[in-house]
mmCIF file of the C-alpha atoms, coordinates in Angstrom:
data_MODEL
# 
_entry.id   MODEL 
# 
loop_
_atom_site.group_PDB 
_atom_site.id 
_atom_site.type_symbol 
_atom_site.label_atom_id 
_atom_site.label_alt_id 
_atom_site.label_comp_id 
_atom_site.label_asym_id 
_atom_site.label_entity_id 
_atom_site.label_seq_id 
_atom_site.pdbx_PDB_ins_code 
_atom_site.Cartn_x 
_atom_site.Cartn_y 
_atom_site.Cartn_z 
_atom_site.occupancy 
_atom_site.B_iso_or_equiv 
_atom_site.pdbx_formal_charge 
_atom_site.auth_seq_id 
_atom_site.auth_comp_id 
_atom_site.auth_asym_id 
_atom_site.auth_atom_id 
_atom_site.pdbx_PDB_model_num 
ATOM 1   C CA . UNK A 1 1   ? 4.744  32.618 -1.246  1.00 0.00 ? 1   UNK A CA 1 
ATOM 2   C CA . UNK A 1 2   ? 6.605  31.094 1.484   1.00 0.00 ? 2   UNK A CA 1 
ATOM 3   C CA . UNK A 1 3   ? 4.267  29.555 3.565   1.00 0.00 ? 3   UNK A CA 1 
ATOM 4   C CA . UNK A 1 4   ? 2.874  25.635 3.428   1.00 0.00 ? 4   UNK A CA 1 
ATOM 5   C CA . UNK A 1 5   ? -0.556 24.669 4.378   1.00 0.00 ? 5   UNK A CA 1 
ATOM 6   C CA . UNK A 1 6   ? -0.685 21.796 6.407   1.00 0.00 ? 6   UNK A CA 1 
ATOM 7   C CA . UNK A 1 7   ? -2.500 18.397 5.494   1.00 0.00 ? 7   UNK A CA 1 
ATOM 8   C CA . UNK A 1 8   ? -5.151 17.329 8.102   1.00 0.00 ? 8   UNK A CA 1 
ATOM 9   C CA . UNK A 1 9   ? -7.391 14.907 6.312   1.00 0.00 ? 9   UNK A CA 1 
ATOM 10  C CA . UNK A 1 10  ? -7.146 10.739 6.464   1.00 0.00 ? 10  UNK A CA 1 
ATOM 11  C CA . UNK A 1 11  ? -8.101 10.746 2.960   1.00 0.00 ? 11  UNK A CA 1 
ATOM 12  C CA . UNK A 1 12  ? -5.228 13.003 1.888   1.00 0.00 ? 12  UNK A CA 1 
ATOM 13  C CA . UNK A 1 13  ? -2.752 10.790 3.702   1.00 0.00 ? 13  UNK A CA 1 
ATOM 14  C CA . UNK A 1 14  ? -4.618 7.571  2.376   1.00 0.00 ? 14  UNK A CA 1 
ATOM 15  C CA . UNK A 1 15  ? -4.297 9.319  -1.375  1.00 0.00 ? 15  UNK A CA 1 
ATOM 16  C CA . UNK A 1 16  ? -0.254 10.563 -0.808  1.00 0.00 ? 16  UNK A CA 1 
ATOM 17  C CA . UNK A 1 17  ? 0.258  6.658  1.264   1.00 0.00 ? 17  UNK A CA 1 
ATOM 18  C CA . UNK A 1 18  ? -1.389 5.498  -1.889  1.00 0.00 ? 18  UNK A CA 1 
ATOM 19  C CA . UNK A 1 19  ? -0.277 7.217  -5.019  1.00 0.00 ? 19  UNK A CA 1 
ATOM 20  C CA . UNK A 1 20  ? 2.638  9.606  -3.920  1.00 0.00 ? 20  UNK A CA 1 
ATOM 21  C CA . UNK A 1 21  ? 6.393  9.269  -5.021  1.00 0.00 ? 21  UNK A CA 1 
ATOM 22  C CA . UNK A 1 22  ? 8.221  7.552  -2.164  1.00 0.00 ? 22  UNK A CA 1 
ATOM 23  C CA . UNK A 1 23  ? 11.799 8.626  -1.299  1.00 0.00 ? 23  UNK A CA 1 
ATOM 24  C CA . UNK A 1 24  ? 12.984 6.523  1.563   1.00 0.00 ? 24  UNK A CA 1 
ATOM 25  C CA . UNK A 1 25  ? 16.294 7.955  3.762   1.00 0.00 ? 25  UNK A CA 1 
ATOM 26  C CA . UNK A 1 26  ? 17.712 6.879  6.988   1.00 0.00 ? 26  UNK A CA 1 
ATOM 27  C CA . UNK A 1 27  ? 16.089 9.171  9.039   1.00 0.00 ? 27  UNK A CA 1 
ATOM 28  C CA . UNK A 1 28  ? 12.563 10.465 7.051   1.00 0.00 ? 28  UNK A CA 1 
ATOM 29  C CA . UNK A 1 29  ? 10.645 8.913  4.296   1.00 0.00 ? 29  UNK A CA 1 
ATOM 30  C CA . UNK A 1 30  ? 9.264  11.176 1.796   1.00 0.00 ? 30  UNK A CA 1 
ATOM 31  C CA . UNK A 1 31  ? 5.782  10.835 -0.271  1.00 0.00 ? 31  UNK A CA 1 
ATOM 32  C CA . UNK A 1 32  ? 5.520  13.409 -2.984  1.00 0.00 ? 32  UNK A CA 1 
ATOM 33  C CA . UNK A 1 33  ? 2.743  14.338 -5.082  1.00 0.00 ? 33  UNK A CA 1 
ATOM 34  C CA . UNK A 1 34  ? 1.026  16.994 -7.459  1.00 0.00 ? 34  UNK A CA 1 
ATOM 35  C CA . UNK A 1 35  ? -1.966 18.945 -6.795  1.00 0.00 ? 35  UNK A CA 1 
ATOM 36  C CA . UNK A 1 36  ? -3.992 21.386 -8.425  1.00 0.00 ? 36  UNK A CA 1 
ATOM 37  C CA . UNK A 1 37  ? -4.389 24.264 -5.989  1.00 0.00 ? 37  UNK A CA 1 
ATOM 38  C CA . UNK A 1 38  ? -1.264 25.957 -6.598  1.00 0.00 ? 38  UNK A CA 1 
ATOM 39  C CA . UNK A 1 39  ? -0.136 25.340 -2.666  1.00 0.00 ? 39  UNK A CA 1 
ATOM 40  C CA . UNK A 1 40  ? 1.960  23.530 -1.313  1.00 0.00 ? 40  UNK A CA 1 
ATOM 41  C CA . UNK A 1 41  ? 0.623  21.307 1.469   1.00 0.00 ? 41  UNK A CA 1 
ATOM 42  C CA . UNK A 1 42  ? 2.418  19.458 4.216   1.00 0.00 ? 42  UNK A CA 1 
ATOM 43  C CA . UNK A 1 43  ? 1.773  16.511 6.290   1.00 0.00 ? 43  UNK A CA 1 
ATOM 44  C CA . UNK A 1 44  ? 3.937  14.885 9.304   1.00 0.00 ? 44  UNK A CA 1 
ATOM 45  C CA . UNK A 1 45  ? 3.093  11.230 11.044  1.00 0.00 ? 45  UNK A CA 1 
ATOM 46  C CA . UNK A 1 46  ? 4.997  10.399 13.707  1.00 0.00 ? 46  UNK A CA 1 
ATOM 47  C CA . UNK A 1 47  ? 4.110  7.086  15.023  1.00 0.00 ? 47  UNK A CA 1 
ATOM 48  C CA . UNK A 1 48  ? 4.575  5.573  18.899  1.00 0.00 ? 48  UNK A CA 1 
ATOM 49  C CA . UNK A 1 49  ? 7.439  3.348  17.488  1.00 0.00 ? 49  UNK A CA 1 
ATOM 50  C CA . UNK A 1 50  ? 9.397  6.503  17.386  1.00 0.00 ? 50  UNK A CA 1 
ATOM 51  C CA . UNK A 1 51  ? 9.320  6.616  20.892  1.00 0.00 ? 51  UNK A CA 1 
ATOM 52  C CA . UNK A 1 52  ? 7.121  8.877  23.800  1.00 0.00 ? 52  UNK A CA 1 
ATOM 53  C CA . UNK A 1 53  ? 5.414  11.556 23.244  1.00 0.00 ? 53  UNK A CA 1 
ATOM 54  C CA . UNK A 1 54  ? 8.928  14.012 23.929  1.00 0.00 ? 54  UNK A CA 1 
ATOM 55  C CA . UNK A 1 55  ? 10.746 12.260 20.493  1.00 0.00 ? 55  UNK A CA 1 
ATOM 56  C CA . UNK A 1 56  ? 7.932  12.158 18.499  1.00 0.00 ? 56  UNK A CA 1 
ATOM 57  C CA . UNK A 1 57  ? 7.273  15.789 19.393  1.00 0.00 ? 57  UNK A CA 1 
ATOM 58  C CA . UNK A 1 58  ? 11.068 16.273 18.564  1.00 0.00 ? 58  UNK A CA 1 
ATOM 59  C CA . UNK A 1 59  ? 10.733 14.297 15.137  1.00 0.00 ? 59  UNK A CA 1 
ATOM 60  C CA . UNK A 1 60  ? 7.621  16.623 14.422  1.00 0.00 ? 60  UNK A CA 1 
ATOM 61  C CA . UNK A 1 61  ? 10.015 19.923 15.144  1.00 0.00 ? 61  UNK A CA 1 
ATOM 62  C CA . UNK A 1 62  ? 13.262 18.640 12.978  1.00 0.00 ? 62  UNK A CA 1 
ATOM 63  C CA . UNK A 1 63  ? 11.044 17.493 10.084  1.00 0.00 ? 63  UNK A CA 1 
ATOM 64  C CA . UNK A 1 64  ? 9.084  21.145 10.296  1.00 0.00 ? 64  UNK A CA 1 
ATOM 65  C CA . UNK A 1 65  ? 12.222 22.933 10.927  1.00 0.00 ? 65  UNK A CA 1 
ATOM 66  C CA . UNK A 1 66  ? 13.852 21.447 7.942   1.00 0.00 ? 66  UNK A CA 1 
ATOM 67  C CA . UNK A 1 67  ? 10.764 21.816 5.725   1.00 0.00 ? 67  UNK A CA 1 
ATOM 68  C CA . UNK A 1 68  ? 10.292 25.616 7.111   1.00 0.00 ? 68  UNK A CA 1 
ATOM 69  C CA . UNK A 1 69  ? 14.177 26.076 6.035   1.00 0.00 ? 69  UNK A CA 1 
ATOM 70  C CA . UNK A 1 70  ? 13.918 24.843 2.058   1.00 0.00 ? 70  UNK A CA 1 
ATOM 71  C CA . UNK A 1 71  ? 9.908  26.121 1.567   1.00 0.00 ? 71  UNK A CA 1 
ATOM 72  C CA . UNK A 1 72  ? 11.714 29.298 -0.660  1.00 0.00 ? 72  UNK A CA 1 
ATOM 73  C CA . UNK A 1 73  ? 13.130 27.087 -2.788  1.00 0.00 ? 73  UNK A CA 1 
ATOM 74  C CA . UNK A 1 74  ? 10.208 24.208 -3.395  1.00 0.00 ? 74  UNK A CA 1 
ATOM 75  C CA . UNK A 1 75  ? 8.149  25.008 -6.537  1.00 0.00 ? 75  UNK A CA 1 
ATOM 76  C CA . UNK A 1 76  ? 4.094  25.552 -6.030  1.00 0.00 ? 76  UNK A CA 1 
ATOM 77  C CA . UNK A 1 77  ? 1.718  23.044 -6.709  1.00 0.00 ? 77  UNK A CA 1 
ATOM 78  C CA . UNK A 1 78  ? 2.798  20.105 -4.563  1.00 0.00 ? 78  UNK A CA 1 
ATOM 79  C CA . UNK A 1 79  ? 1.815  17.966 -1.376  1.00 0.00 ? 79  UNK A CA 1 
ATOM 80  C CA . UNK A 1 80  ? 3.942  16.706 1.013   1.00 0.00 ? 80  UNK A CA 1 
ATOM 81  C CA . UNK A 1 81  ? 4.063  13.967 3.793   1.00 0.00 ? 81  UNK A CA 1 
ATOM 82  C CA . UNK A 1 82  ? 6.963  12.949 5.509   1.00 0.00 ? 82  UNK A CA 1 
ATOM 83  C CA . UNK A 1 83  ? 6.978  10.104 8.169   1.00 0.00 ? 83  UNK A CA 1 
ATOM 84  C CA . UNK A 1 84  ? 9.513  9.773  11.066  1.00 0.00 ? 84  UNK A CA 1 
ATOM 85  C CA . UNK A 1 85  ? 11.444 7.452  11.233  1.00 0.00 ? 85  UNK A CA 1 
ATOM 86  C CA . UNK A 1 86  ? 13.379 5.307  15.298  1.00 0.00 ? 86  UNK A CA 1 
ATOM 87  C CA . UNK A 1 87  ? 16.275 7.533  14.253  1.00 0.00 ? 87  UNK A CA 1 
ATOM 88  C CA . UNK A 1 88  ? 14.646 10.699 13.735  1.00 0.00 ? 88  UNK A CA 1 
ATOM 89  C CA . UNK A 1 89  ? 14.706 12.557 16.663  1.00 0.00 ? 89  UNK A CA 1 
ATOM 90  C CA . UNK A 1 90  ? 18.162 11.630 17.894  1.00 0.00 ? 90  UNK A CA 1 
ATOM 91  C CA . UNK A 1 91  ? 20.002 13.200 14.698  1.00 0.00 ? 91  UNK A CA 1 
ATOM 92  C CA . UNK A 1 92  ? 20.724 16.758 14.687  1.00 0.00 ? 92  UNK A CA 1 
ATOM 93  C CA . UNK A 1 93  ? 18.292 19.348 12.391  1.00 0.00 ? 93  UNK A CA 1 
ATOM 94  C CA . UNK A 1 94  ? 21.363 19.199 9.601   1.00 0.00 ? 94  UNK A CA 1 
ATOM 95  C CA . UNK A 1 95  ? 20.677 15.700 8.576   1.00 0.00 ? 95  UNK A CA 1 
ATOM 96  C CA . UNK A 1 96  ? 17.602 15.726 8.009   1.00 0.00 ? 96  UNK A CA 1 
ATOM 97  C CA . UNK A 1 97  ? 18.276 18.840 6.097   1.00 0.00 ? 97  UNK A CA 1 
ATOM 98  C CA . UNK A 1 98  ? 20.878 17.063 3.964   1.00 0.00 ? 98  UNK A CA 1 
ATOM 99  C CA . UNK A 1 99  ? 17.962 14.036 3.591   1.00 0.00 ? 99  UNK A CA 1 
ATOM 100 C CA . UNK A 1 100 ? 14.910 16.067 2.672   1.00 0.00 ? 100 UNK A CA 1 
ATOM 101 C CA . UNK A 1 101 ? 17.164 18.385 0.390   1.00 0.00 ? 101 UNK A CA 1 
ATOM 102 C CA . UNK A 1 102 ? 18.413 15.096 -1.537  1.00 0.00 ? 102 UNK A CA 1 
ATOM 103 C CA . UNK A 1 103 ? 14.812 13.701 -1.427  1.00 0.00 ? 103 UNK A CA 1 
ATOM 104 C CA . UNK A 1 104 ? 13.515 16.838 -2.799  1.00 0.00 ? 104 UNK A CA 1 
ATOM 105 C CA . UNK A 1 105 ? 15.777 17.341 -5.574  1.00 0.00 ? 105 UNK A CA 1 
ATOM 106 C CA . UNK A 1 106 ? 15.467 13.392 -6.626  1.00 0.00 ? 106 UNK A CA 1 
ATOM 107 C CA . UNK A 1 107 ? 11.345 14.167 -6.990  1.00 0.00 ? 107 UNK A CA 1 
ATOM 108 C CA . UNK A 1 108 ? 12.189 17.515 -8.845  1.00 0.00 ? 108 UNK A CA 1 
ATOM 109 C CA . UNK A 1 109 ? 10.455 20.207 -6.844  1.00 0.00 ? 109 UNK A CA 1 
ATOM 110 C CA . UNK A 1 110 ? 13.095 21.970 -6.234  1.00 0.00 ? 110 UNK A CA 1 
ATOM 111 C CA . UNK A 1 111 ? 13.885 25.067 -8.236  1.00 0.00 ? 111 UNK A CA 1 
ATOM 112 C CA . UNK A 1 112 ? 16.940 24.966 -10.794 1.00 0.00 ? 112 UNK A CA 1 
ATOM 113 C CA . UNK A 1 113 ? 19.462 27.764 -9.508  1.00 0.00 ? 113 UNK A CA 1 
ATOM 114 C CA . UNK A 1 114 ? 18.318 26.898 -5.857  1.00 0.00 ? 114 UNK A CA 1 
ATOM 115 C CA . UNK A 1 115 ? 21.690 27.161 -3.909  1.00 0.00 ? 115 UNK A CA 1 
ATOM 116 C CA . UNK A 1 116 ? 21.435 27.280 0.076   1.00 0.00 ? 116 UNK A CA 1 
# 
């Protein structure tokens, strides 16, 4: 299963802002967290200090892009929420690749022999 369903509720942003793992980069800030539907669920804030509506639209893309990219190798069962960050949308989509990758594997959801 390849696809990710996205997270639309307050109170699952609240729980994640709350109780998630944290993972903190230069350019996105990762909250991981378990969940019991076998899914894996996403979530992206973006807020006005990122900039207008153009870079936080931009943020939103990389941050999808780069989720889109490694969602073969991320194991089932977890939720997701990833804020942007000033520097966000002014990096190219291989950075935050290289961030969320190293954020990932730190929290463990990625699979063993994942190579990419």
């Amino acid at each position: 299963m390849d696809k990710f369903v996205p997270l639309n509720e307050n109170k699952d942003f609240r729980r994640m802002y709350a109780k998630g793992k944290c993972y903190v980069s230069s350019s996105i800030i990762s909250y991981v967290s378990k969940n019991r539907l076998n899914q894996i669920r996403i979530g992206i804030t973006t807020s006005k200090k990122i900039g207008n509506s153009v870079q936080r639209n931009r943020a939103r893309r990389l941050i999808k892009e780069s989720f889109r990219f490694m969602t073969p190798h991320i194991k089932q069962g977890y939720d997701f929420v990833f804020v942007a960050r000033a520097k966000t949308p002014f990096v190219k989509c291989q950075a935050v690749q290289r961030s969320m990758k190293k954020q990932l594997k730190e929290a463990g959801v990625l699979f063993e022999k994942s190579v990419y």
